[in-house]
PDB file with one MODEL, atoms N, CA, C and O in Angstrom:
MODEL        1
ATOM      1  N   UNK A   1     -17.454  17.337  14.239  1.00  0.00           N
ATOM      2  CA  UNK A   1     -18.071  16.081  13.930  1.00  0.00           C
ATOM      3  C   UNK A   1     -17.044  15.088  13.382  1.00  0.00           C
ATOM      4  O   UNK A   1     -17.297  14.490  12.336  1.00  0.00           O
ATOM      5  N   UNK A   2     -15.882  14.882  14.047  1.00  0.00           N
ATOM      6  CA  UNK A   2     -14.425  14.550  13.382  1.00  0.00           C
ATOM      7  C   UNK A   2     -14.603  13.617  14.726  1.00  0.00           C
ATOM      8  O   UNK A   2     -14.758  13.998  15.886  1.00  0.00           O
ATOM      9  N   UNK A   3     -14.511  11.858  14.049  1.00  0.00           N
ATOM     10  CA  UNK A   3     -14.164  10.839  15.037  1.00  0.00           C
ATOM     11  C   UNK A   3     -12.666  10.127  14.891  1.00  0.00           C
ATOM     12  O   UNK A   3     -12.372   9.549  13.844  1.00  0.00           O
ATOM     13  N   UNK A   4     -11.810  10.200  15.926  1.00  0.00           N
ATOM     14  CA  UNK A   4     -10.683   9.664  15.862  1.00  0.00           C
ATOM     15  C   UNK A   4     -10.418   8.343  16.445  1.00  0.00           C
ATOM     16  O   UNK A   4     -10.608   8.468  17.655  1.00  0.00           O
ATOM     17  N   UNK A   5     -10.064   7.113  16.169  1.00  0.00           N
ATOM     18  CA  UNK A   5      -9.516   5.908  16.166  1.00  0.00           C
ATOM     19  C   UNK A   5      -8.008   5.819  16.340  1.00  0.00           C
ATOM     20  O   UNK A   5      -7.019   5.941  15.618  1.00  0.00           O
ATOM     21  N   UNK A   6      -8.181   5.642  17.187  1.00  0.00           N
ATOM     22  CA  UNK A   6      -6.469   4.754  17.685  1.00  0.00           C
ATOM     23  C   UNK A   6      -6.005   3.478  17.059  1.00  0.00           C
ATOM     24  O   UNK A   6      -6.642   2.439  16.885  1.00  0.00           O
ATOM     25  N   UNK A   7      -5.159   3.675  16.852  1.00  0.00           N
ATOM     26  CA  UNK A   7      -4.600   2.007  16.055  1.00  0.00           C
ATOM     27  C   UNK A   7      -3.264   1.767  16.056  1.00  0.00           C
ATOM     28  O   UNK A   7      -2.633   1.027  15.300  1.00  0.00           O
ATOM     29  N   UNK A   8      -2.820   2.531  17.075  1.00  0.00           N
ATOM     30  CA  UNK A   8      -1.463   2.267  17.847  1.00  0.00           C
ATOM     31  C   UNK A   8      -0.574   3.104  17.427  1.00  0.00           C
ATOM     32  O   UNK A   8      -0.559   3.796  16.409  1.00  0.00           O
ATOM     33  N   UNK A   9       0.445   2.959  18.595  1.00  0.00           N
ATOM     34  CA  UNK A   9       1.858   4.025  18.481  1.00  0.00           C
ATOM     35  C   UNK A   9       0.693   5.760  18.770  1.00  0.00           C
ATOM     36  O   UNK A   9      -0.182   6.221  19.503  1.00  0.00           O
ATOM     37  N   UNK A  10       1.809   6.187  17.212  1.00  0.00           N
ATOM     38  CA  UNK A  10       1.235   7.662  17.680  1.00  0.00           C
ATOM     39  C   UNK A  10      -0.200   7.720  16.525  1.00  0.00           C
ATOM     40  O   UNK A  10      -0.973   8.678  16.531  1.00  0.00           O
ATOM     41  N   UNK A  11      -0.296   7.007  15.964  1.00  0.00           N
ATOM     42  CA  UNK A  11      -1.604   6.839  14.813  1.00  0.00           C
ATOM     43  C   UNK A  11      -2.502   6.952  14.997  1.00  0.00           C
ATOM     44  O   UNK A  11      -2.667   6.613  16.169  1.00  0.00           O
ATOM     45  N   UNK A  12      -4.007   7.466  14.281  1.00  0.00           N
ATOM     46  CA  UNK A  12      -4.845   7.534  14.389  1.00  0.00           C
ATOM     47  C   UNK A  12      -5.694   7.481  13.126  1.00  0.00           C
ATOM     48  O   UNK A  12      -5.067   7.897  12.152  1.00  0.00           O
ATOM     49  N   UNK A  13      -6.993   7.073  12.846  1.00  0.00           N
ATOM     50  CA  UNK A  13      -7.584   7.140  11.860  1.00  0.00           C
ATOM     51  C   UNK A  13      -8.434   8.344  12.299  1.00  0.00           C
ATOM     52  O   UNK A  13      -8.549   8.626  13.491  1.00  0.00           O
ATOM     53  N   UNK A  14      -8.863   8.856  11.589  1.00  0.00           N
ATOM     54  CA  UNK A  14     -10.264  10.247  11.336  1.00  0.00           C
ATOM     55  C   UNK A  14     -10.965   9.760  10.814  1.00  0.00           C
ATOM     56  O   UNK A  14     -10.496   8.891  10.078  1.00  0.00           O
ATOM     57  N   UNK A  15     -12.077   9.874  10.791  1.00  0.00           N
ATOM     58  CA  UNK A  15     -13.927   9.777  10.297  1.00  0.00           C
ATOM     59  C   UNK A  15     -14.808  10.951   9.998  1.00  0.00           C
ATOM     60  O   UNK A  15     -14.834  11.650  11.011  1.00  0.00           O
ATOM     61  N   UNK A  16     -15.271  11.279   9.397  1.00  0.00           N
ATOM     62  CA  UNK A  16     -16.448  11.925   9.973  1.00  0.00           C
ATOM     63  C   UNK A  16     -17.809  11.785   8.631  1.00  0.00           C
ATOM     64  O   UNK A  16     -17.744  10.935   7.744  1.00  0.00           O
ATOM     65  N   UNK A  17     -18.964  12.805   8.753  1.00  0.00           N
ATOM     66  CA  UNK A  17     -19.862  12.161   8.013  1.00  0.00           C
ATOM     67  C   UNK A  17     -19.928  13.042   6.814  1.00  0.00           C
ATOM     68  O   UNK A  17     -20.886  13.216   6.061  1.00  0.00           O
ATOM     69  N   UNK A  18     -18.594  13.630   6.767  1.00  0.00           N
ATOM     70  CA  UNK A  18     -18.727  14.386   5.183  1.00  0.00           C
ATOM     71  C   UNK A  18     -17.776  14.202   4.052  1.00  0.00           C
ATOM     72  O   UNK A  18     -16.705  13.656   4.318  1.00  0.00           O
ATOM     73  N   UNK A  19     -18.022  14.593   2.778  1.00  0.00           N
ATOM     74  CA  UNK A  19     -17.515  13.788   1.999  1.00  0.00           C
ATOM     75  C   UNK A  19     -15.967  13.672   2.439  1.00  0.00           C
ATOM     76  O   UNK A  19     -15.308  14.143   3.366  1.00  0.00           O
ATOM     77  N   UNK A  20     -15.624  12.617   1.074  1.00  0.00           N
ATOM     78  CA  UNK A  20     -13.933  12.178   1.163  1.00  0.00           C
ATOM     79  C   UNK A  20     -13.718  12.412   0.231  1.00  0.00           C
ATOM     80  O   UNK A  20     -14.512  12.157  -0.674  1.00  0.00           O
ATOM     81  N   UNK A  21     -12.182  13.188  -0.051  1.00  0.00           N
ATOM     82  CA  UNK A  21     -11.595  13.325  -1.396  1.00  0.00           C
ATOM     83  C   UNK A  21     -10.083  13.300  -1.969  1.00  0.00           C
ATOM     84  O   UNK A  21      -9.152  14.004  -1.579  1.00  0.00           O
ATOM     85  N   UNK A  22     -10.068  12.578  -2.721  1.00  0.00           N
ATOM     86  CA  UNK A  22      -8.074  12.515  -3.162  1.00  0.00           C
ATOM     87  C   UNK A  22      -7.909  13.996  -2.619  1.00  0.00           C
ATOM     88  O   UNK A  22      -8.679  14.896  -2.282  1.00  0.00           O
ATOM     89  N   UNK A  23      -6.465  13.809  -2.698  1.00  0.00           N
ATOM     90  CA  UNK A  23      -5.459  15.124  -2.748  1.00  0.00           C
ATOM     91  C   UNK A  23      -5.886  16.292  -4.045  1.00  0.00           C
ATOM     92  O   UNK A  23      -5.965  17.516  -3.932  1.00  0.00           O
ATOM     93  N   UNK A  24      -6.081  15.596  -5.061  1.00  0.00           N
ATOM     94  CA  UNK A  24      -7.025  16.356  -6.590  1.00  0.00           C
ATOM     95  C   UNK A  24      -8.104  16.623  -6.834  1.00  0.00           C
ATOM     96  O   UNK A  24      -8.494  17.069  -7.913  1.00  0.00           O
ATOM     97  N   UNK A  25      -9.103  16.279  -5.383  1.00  0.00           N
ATOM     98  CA  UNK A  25     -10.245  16.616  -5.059  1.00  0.00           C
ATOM     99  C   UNK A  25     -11.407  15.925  -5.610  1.00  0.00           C
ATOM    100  O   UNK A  25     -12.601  16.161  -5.424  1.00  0.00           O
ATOM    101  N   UNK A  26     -10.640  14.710  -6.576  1.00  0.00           N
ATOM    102  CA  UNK A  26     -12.050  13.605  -6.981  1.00  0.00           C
ATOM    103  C   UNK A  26     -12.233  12.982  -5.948  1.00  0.00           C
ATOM    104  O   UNK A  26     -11.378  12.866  -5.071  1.00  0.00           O
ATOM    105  N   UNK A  27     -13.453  12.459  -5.905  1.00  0.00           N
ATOM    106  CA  UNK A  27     -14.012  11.624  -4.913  1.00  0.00           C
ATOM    107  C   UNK A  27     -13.654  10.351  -5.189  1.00  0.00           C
ATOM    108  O   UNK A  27     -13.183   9.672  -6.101  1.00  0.00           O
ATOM    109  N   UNK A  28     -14.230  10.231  -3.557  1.00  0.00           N
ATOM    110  CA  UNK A  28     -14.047   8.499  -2.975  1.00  0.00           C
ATOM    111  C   UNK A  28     -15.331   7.926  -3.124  1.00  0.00           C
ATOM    112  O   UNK A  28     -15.190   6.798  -3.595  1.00  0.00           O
ATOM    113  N   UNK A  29     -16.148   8.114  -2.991  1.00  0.00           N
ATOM    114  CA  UNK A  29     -17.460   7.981  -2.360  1.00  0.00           C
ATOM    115  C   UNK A  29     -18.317   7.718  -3.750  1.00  0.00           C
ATOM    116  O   UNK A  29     -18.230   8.440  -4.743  1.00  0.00           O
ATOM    117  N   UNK A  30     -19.064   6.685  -3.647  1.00  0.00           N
ATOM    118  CA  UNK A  30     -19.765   5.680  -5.369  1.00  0.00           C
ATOM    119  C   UNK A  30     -18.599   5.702  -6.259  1.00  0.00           C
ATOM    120  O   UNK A  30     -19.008   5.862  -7.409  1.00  0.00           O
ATOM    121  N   UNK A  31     -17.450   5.618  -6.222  1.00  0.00           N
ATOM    122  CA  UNK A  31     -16.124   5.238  -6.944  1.00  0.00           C
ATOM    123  C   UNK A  31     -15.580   4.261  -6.707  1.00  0.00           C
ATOM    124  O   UNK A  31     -15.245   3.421  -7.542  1.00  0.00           O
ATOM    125  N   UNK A  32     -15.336   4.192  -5.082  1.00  0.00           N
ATOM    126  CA  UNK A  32     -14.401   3.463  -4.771  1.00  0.00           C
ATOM    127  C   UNK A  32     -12.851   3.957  -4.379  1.00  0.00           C
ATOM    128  O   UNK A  32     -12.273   4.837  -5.017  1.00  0.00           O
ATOM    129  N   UNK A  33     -12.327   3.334  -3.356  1.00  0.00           N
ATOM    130  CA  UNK A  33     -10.611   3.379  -3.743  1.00  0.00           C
ATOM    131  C   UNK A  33      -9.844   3.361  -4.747  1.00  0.00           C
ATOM    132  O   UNK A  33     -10.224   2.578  -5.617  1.00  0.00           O
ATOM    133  N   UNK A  34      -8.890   3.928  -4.977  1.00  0.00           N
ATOM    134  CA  UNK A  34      -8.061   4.175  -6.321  1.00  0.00           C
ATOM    135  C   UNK A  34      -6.890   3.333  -5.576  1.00  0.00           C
ATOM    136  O   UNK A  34      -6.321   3.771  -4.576  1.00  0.00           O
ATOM    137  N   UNK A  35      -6.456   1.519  -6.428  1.00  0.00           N
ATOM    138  CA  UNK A  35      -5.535   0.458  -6.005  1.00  0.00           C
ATOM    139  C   UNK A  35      -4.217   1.208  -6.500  1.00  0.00           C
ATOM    140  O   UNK A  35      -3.997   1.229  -7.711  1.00  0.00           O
ATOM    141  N   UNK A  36      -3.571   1.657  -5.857  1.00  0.00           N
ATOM    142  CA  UNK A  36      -1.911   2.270  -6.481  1.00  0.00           C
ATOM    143  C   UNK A  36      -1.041   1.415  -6.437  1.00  0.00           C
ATOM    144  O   UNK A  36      -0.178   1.203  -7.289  1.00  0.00           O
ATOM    145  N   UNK A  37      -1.211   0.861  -5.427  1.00  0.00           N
ATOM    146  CA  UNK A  37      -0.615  -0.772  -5.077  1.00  0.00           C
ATOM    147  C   UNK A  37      -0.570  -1.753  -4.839  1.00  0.00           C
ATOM    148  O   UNK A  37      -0.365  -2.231  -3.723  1.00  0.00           O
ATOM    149  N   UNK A  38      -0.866  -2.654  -6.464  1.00  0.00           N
ATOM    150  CA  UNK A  38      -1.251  -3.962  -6.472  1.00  0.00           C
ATOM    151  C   UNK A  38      -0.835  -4.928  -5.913  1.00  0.00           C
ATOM    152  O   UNK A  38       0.277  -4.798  -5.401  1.00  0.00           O
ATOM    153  N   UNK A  39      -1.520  -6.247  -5.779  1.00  0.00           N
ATOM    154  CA  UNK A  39      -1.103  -6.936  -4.387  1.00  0.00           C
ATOM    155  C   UNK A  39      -1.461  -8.894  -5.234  1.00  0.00           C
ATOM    156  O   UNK A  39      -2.507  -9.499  -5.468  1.00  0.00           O
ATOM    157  N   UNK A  40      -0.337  -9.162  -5.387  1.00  0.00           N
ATOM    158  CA  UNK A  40      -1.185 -10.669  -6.025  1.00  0.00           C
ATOM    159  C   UNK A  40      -0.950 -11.780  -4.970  1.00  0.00           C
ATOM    160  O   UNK A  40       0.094 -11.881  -4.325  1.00  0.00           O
ATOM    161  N   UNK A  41      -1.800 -12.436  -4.878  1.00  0.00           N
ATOM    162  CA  UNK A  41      -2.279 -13.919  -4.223  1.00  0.00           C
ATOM    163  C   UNK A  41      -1.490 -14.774  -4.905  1.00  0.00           C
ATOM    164  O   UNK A  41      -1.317 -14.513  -6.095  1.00  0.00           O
ATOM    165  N   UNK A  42      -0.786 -16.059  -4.295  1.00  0.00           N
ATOM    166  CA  UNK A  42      -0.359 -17.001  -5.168  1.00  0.00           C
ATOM    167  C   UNK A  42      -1.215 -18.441  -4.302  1.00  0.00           C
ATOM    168  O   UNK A  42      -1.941 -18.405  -3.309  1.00  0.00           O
ATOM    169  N   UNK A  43      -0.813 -19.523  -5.070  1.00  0.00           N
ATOM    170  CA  UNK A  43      -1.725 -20.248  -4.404  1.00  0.00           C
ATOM    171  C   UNK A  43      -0.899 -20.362  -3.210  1.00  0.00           C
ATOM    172  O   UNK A  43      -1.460 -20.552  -2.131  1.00  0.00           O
ATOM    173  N   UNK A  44       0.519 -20.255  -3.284  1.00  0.00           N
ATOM    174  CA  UNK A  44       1.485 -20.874  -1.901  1.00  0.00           C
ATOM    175  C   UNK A  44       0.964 -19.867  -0.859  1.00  0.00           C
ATOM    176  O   UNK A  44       0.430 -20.208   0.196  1.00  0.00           O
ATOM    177  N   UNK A  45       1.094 -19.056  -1.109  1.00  0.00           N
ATOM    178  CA  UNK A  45       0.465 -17.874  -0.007  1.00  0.00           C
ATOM    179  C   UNK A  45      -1.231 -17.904   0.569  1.00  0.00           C
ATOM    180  O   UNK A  45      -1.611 -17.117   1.436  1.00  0.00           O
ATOM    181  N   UNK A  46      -2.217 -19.017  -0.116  1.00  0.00           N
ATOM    182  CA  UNK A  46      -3.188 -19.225   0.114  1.00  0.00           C
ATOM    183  C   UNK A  46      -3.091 -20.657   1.507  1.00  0.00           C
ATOM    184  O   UNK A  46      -3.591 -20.965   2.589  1.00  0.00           O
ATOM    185  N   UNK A  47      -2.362 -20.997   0.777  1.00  0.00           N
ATOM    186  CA  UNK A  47      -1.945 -22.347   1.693  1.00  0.00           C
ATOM    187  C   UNK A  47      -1.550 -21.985   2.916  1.00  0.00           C
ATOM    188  O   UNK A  47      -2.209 -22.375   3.879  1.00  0.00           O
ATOM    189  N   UNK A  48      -0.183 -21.018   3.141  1.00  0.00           N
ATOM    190  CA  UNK A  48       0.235 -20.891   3.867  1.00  0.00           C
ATOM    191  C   UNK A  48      -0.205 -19.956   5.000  1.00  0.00           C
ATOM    192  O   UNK A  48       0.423 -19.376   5.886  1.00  0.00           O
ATOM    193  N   UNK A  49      -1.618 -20.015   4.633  1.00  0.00           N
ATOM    194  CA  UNK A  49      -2.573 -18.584   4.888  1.00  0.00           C
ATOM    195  C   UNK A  49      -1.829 -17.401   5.665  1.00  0.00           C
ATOM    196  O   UNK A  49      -1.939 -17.032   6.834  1.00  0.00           O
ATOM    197  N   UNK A  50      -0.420 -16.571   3.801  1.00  0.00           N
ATOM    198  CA  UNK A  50      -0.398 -15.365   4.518  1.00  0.00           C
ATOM    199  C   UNK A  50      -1.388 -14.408   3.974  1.00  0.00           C
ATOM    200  O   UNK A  50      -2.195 -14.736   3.104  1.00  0.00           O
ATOM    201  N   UNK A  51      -1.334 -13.436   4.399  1.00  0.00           N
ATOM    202  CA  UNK A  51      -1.734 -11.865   4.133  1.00  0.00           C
ATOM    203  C   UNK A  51      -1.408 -10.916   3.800  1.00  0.00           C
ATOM    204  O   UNK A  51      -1.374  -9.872   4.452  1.00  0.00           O
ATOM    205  N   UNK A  52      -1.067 -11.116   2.583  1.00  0.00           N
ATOM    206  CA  UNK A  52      -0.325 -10.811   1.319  1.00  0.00           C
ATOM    207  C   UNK A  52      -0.709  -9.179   1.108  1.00  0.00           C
ATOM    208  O   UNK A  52       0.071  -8.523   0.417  1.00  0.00           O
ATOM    209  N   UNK A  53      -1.589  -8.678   1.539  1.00  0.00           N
ATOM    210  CA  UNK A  53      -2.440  -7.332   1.542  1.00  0.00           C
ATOM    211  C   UNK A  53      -1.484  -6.746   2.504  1.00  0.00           C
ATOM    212  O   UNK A  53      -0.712  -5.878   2.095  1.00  0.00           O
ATOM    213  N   UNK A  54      -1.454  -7.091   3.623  1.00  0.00           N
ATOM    214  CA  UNK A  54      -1.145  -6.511   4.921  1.00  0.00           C
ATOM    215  C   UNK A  54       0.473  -6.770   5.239  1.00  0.00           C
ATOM    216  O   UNK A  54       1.085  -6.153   6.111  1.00  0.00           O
ATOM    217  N   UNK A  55       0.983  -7.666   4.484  1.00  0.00           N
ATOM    218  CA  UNK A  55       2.404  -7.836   4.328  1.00  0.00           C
ATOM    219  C   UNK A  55       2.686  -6.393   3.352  1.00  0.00           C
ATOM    220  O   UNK A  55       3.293  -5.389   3.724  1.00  0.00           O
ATOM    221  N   UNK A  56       2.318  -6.529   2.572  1.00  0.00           N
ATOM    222  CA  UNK A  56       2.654  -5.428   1.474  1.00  0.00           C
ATOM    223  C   UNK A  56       2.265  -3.785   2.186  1.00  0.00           C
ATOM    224  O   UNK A  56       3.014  -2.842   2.442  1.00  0.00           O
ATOM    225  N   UNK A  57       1.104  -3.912   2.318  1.00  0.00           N
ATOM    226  CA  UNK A  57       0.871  -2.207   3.734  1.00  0.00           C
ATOM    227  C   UNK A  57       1.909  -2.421   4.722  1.00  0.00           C
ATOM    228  O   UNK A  57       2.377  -1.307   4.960  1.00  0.00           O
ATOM    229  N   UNK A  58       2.526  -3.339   5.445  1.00  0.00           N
ATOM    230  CA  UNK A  58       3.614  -3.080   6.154  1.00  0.00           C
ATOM    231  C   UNK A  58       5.084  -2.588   5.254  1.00  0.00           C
ATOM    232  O   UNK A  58       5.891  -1.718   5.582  1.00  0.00           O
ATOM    233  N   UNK A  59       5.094  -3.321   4.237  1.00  0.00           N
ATOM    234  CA  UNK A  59       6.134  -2.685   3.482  1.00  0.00           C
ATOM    235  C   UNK A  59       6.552  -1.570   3.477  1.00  0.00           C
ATOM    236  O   UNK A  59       7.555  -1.030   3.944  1.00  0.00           O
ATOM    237  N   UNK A  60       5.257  -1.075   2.605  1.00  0.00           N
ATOM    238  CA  UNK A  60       5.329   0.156   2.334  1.00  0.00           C
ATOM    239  C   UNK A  60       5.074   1.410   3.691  1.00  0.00           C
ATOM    240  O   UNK A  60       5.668   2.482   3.576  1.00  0.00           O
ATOM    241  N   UNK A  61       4.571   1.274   4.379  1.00  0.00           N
ATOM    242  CA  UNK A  61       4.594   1.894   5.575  1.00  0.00           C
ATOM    243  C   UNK A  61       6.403   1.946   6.186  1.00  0.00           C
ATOM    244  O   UNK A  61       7.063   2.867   6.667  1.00  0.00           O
ATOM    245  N   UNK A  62       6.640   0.920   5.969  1.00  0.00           N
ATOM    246  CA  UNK A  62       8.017   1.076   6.308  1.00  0.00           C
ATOM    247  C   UNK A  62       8.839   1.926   5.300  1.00  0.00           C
ATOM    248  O   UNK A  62       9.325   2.988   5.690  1.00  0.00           O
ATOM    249  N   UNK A  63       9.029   1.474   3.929  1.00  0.00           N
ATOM    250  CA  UNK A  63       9.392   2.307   3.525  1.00  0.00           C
ATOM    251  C   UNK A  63       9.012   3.997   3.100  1.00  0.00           C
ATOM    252  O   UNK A  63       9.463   4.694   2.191  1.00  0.00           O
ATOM    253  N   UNK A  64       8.191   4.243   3.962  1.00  0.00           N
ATOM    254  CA  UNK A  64       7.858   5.481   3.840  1.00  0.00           C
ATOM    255  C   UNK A  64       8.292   6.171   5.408  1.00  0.00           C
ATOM    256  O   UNK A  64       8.035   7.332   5.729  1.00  0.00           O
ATOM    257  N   UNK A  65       8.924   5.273   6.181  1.00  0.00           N
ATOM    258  CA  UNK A  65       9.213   5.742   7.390  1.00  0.00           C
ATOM    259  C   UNK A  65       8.359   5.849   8.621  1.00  0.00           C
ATOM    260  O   UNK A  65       8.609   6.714   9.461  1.00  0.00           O
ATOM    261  N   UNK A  66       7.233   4.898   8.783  1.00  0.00           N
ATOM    262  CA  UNK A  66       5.980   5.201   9.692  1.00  0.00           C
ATOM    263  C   UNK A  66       6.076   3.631   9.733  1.00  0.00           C
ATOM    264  O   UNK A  66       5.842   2.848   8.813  1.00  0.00           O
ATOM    265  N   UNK A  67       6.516   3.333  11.151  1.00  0.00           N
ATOM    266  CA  UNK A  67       6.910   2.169  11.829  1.00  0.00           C
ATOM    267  C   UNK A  67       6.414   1.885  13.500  1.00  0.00           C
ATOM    268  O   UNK A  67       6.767   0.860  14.083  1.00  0.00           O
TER     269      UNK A  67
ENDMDL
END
């Protein structure tokens, strides 16, 4: 019952309809995401409408070697 999503290269997202849990086995689920890596808005970056979220997930994707 495992749904997989493509989202390019060799990547994939997984789904399915049972729970989710950190690596430490607390949950995701009526919690929320745990933010490890904060992300601030400035107004210039509002203006310039970047995507300050998704700039920063490319970062770090890069520096983790998954390009």
């Amino acid at each position: 019952m495992v749904t997989f999503v493509p989202i390019g290269g060799k990547l994939a997202i997984s789904y399915s309809g049972y729970g989710v849990y950190y690596p430490d086995n607390t949950v995701t689920q009526r919690t929320g995401v745990k933010i490890d890596v904060p992300v601030k808005r400035t107004l210039l970056n509002a203006i310039r409408d970047e995507d300050v979220v998704m700039q920063k997930a490319l970062e770090y994707l890069k520096l983790k070697g998954i390009h």
